[in-house]
N, C-alpha and C positions, 0 to 999 in steps of 0.2 A: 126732618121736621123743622118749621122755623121757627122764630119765635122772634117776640118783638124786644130792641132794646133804646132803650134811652141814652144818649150822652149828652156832657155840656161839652163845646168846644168855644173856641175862638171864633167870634161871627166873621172875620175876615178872612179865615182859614174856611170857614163853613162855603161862603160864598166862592170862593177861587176850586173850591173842590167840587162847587156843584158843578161851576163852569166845565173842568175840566171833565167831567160826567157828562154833559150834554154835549160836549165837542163830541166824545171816542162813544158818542150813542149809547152809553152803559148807566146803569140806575148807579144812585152812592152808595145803596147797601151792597150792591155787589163788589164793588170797589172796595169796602171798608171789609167785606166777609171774606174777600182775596187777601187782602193784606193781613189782616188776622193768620187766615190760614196760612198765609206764606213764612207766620211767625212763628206758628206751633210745628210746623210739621217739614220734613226733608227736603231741601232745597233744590233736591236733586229729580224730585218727581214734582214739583210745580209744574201746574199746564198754564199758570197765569201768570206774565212779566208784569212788575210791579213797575211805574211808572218812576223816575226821580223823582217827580213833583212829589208822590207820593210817601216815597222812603224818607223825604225830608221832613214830613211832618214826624218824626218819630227820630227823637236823637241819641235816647237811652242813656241820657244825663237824669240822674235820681236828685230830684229836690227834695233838701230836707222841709222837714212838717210844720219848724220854728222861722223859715227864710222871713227877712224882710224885704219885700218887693221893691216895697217905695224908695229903701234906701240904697237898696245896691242899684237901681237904676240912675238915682242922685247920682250917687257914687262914681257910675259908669260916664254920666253924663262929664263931672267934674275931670274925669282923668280924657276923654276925648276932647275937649275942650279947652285943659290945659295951657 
């Protein structure tokens, strides 16, 4: 049974993953319901190869709930820049 679901992402992540959808002729919910699946379930009975592109979007880095965005990218900016 399907059902429908909502996400927010990155509209730039949005667009490179539709691309990437219309190149390999595959819809994005199938794309995102593989990768899903590829993350619940035995790695070893996958019939679907997750793409890099794909696996990149997911880095399994936990951001805390309190982060400051604006400043650790400051921050980021100040020490590359150095």
């Amino acid at each position: 049974m399907d059902t429908k679901l909502t996400l927010k992402l990155n509209q730039e992540i949005i667009e490179r993953a539709k691309k990437y959808a219309s190149d390999n002729k595959m819809s994005l919910s199938r794309i995102v319901e593989a990768y899903l699946q590829s993350l619940t379930t035995d790695k070893k009975n996958s019939d679907f190869e997750i793409s890099p592109f794909i696996k990149s979007l997911a880095t399994g880095t936990k951001i805390p709930i309190n982060l400051d965005y604006k400043k650790e990218y400051t921050d980021s900016l100040w020490e590359k820049y150095k």
